[in-house]
C-alpha positions in Angstrom: 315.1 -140.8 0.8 312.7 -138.5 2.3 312.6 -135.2 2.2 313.5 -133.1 5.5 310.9 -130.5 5.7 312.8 -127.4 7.5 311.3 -125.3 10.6 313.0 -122.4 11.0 313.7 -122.1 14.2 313.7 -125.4 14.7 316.7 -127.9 15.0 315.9 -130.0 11.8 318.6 -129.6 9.0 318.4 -130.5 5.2 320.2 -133.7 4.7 323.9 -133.3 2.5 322.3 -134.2 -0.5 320.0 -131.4 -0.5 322.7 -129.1 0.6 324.9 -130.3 -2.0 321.8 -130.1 -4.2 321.6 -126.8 -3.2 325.1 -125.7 -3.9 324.8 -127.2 -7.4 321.9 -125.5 -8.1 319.5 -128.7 -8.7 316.8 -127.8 -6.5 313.2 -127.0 -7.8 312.3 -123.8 -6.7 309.7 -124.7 -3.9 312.8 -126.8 -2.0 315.6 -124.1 -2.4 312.9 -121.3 -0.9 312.5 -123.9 1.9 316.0 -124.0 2.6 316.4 -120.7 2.2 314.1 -120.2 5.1 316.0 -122.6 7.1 319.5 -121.0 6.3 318.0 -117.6 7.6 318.1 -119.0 11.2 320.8 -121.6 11.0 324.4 -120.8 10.9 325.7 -124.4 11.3 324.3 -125.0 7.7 325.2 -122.0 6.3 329.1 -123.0 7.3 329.1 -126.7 5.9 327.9 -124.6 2.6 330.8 -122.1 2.7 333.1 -125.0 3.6 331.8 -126.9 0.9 332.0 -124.1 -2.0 335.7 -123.1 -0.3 337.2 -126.6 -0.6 335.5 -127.3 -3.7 337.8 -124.1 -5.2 340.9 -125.9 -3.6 340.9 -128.7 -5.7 
């Protein structure tokens, strides 16, 4: 699987592994400042995270 390589004001996304990836903390550092960049600009991503960490509490 390739990698997306995030543009931040553009419309590409991390895929929901590296968001999951993300989430659990199992990014190296040079891919969780990347989509750290991208979350700045992009709040669609930023809710599927909250959602994420929100339902993950439910169970």
């Amino acid at each position: 699987m390739q990698s997306v390589k995030y543009k931040s004001k553009k419309k590409l996304h991390p895929t929901d592994k590296e968001l999951a990836n993300f989430i659990d903390n199992k990014l190296t550092s040079q891919k969780r400042k990347r989509l750290l960049s991208h979350l700045i600009y992009c709040d669609s991503c930023i809710n599927i995270i909250i959602e994420t960490i929100i339902n993950s509490k439910k169970k």
